[in-house]
Each structure stands twice: as structure tokens, then as C-alpha cells.
C-alpha positions as CSV (number, residue, x, y, z in Angstrom):
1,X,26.4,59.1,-72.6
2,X,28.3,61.6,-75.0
3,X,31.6,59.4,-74.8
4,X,29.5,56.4,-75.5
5,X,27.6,57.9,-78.1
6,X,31.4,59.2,-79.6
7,X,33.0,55.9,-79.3
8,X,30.2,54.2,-81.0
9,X,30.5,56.6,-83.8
10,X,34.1,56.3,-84.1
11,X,33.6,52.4,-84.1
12,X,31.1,52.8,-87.2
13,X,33.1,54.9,-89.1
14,X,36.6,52.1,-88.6
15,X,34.0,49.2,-89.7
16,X,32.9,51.3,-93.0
17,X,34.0,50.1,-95.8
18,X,36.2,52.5,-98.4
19,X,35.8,52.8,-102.0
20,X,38.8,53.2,-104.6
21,X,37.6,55.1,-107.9
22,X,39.5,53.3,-111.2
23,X,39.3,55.7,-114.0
24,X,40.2,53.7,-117.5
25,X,39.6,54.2,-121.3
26,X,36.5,56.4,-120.6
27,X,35.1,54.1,-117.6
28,X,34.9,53.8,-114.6
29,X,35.2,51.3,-111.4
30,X,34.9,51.2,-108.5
31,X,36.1,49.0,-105.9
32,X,35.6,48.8,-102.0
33,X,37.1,47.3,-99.6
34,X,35.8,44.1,-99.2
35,X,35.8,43.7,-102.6
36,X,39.7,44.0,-102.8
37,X,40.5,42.7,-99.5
38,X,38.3,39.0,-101.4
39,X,39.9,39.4,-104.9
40,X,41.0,35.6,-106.3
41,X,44.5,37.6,-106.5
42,X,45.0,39.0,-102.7
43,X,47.2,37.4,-101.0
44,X,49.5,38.2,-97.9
45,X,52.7,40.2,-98.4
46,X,56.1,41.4,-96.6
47,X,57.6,44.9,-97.4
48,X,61.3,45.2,-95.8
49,X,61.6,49.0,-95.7
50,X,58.3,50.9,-96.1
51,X,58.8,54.4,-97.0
52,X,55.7,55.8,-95.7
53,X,56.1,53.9,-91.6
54,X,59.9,53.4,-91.7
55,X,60.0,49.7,-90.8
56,X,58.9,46.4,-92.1
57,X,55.2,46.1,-92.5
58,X,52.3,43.6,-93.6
59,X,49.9,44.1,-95.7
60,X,47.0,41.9,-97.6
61,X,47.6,43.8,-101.3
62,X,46.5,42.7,-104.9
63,X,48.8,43.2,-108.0
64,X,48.0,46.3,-109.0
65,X,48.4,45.5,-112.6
66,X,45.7,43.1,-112.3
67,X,43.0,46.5,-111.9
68,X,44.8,47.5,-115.1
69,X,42.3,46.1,-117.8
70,X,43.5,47.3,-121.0
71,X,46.1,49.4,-119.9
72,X,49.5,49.1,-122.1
73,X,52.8,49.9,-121.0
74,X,53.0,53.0,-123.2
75,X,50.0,54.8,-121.5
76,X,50.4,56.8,-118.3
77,X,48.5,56.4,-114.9
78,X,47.8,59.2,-111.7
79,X,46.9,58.2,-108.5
80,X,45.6,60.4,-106.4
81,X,45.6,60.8,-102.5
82,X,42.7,62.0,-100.5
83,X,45.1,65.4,-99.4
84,X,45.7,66.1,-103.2
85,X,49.0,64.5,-103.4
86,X,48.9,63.4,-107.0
87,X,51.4,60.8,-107.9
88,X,52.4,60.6,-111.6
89,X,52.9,56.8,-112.3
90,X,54.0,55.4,-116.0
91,X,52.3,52.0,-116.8
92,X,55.5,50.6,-117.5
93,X,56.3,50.4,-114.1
94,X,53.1,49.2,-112.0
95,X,52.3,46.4,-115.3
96,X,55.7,45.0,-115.1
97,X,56.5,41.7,-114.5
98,X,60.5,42.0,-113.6
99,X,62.2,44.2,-110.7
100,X,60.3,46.0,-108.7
101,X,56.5,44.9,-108.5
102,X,53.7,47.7,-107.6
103,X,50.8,46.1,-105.1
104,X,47.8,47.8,-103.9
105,X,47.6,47.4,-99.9
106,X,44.3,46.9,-99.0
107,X,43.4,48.1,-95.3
108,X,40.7,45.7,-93.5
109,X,38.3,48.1,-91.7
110,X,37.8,45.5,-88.6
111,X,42.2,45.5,-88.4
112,X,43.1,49.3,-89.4
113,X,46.6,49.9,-89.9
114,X,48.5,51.9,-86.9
115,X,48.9,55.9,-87.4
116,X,51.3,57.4,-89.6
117,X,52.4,59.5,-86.9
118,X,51.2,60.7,-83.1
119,X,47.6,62.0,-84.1
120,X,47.6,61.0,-87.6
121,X,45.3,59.0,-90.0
122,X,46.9,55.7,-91.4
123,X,48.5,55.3,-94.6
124,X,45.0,53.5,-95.5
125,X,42.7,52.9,-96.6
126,X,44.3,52.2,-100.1
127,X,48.6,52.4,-100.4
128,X,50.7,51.8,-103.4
129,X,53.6,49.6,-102.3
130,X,56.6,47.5,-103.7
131,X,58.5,44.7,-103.6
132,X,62.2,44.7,-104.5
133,X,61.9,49.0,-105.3
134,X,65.7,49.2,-105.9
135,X,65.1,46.7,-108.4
136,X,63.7,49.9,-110.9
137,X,64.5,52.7,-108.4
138,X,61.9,53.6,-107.1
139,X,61.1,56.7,-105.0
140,X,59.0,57.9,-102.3
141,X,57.1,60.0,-104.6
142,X,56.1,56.4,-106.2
143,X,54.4,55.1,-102.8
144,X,51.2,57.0,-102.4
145,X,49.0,56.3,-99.7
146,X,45.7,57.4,-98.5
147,X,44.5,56.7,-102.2
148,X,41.2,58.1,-103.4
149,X,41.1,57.5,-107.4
150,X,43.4,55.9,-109.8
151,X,43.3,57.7,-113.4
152,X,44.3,57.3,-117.0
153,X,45.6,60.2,-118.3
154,X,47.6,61.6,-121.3
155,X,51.6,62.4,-120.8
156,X,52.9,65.1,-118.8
157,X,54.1,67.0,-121.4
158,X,50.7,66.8,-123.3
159,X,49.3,67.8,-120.4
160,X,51.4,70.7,-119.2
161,X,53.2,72.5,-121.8
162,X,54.3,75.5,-119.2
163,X,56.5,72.1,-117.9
164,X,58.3,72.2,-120.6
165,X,62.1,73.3,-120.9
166,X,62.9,75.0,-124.2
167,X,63.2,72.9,-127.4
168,X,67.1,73.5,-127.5
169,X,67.5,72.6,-123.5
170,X,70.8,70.6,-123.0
171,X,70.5,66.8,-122.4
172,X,70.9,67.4,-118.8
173,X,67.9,69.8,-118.5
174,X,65.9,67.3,-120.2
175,X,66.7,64.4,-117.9
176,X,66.3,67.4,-115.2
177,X,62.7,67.1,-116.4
178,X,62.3,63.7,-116.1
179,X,63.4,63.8,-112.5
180,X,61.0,66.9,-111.8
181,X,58.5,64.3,-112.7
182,X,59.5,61.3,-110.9
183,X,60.1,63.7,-107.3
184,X,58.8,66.6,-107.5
185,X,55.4,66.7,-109.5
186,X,53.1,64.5,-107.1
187,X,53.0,67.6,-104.5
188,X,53.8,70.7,-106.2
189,X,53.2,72.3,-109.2
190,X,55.0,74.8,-111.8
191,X,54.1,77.4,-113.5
192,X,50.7,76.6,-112.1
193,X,51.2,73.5,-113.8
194,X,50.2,70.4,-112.2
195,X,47.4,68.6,-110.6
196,X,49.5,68.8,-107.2
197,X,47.1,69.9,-104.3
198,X,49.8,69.8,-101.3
199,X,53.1,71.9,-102.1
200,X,53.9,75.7,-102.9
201,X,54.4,76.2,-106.6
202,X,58.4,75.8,-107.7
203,X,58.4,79.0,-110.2
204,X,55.7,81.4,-109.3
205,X,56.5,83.4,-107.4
206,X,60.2,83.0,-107.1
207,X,61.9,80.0,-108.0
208,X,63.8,78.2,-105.7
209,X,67.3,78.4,-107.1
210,X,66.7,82.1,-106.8
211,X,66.5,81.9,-102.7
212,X,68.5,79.3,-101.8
213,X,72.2,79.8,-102.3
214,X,75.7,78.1,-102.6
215,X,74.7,74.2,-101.4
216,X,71.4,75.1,-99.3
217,X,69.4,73.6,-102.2
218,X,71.2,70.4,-102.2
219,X,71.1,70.2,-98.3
220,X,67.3,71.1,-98.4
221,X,66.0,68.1,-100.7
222,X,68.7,65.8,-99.1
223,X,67.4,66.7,-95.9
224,X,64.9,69.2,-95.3
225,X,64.1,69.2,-91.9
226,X,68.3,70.2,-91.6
227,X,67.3,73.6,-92.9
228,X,63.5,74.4,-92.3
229,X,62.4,72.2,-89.0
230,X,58.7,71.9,-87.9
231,X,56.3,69.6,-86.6
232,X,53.9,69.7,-89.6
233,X,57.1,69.3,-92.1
234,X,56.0,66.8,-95.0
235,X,58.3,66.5,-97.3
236,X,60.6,63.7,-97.2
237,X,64.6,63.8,-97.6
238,X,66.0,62.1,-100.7
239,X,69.4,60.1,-100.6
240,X,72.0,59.3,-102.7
241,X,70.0,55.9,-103.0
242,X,66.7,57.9,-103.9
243,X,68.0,60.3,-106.1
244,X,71.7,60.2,-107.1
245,X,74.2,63.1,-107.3
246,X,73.9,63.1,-111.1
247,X,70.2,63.1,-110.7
248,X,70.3,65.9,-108.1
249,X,72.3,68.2,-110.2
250,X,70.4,67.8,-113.2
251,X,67.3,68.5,-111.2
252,X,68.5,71.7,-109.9
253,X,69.5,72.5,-113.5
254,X,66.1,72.0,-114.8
255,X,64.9,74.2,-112.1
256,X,67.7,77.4,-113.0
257,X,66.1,76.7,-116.9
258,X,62.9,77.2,-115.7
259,X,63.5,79.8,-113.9
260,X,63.6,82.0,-116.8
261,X,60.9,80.3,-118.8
262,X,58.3,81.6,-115.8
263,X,54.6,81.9,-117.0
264,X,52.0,84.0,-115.0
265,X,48.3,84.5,-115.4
């Protein structure tokens, strides 16, 4: 009777519809399901190389620019995940209409999507997906999934001032930034900086060009299990393809800057 009783709760809770919380210009929407999974819009759609399952998947999406009312290209949008990975997305990218094209998968309660992983949730019930991501580089950080809330929000750097490198930062620390923010900034914070529920911060206590020596760094965001190997290990390796050498060494720099601008409370 207990296993029955289980399994019919189980059951109830894959047939319950989710809701996905739009935050834009002072309002607010939301969106279940059903809703999304019906919109004029949805349609059926093919992703060669998913990030988040490592193969080719399916999924019934919507344009995501089409829940964008009255969002311009110069304003700046966060989506975050139900573990507090917080994904820092410029409109530019998910509203336009050339390269890569940003699509909200919509998972069908009565069809869930398999597991992530042995004795993992799915990537559901809402996932941020592309089409042709090489298209406008995009990275992993740029594929959330398990998304609870979509949010308009000021820049970064209005934001989060302790992000900031110093006024007379080189070029390259400055572009350092910009790549802090495109891979780093959706799961951990600096400074205590961030809205980043999911990683350690990257300054406070130590920073980690202050631990990791010689070409560990590089190895250990190329491939971090190589380094640091356990099962609940989350963060993802970046490539060459990801995140170029250039990129790579401009991040580190931007990290070795900070490291002396650290800010405690």
C-alpha cells in the first residue's frame, strides 16, 4: 500500500504543471507549462550538440525573444536556475535574429525529459537552448537549465562595482572582465559580488591565481575533473572552442588584477 501510495505521488507530481516567473519593466508574468508548450509560436526543434546531455536532443521550444515584450537589445536579462545558478544573458544575444538563435525548451509533464545523470532531475522543466551557438560563441554558461525566473536587470557593472578592475586596467584585463562574465559569473561570485548561489567565491578568501601554480590554472578550467575528480564535480571543462587561448589568458589576468583589488566585509 506504501509503494502504491508512493508511486501515485510521484506520478502526480511528473503530471503537474511548472510555472516560469518573467520579470520585465516593473511586471511580471508568468507562464506554465501548458501555456508554453500551446503558444502560436512552439514548434518542434533539433539541437546537434547539447551541452547540458552531451548528444543530440528534441525539444518543443518557443523563441525566447518572443517572451521579450519590450525588451531592447541594449538592456540586460538573468535567468535563473532553481539551484541558484544565475546566468547573466545580454539582450542582444537571445533577441537576435542572425547566428545563433536562443529557444526556451519547454518540458511536457505527461513526456519528462530523461535524467541529467544516474539519480538526477532533468534539465527541465524550463532550458535555455540554441541553434547554430558557434554562430555568436556561445558557452555553456549561456545554456541554463532547470529555469525558475527570467529577470530584467541593470548592467553588471552597475550592479557590482567590487567587479570592477581599476580604471587604468590594461585592455586585456578589461576583456578579462568581459570573459569573467560570460563564464564565470553564473555560479560564482567575487568579492561577494554576484547573485551566484552555486560556486565558492573567486577572491575571498584567497584567489585562485594565488593557489594554483605554473599551468594548473589553465589545466583546471580546461578540464577540471584532470585535477580535482569527484562524483558531485559540476563544473564543466572549457575548450579552445569555448573559450580561446587568448580568452583564457586574459581571464586569468583579470583574476591576478583582482586579486589585489580584494574587498571584505
Amino acid at each position: 500500500m506504501k509503494a502504491l501510495l508512493l508511486a501515485l505521488l510521484v506520478l502526480g507530481g511528473t503530471a503537474q504543471a511548472a510555472q516560469l516567473e518573467i520579470h520585465l519593466n516593473g511586471g511580471q508574468r508568468n507562464w506554465s507549462s501548458g501555456e508554453l508548450l500551446s503558444h502560436p509560436q512552439a514548434r518542434d526543434i533539433e539541437i546537434d550538440e547539447d551541452v547540458s546531455y552531451k548528444r543530440p536532443m528534441r525539444y518543443r521550444a518557443v523563441p525566447i525573444s518572443v517572451l521579450l515584450d519590450g525588451v531592447s537589445a541594449g538592456d540586460h536579462l538573468q535567468a535563473v536556475a532553481q539551484d541558484g545558478f544565475a546566468a547573466e544573458l545580454p539582450a542582444a544575444t537571445l533577441l537576435a535574429r542572425e547566428g545563433a538563435k536562443a529557444w526556451l525548451a519547454i518540458e511536457d509533464p505527461q513526456h519528462p525529459w530523461p535524467p541529467l545523470a544516474k539519480d538526477k532531475p532533468s534539465a527541465g522543466p524550463f532550458y535555455l537552448v540554441w541553434t547554430d551557438p558557434a554562430a555568436s560563441q556561445i558557452g555553456p554558461e549561456q545554456w541554463p537549465f532547470q529555469i525558475a525566473r527570467i529577470r530584467q536587470l541593470a548592467a553588471v557593472e552597475q550592479r557590482f562595482p567590487a567587479l570592477l578592475p581599476a580604471a587604468d586596467a590594461s585592455a586585456e584585463v578589461q576583456a578579462g572582465f568581459a570573459a569573467y562574465q560570460k563564464n564565470c559569473m553564473a555560479c560564482h561570485r567575487l568579492n561577494g559580488a554576484g547573485d551566484a548561489e552555486f560556486g565558492p567565491d573567486l577572491n575571498i578568501p584567497h584567489n585562485p591565481t594565488e593557489y594554483f601554480t605554473g599551468e594548473f590554472l589553465h589545466q583546471y578550467i580546461r578540464d577540471p575533473q584532470s585535477l580535482r575528480r569527484w562524483p558531485q564535480g559540476r563544473m564543466p571543462g572549457f575548450s579552445e572552442q569555448t573559450l580561446s587561448a587568448m580568452e583564457l589568458e586574459q581571464l586569468i589576468g583579470y583574476l591576478q588584477h583582482m586579486a589585489q583589488r580584494k574587498i571584505t566585509r
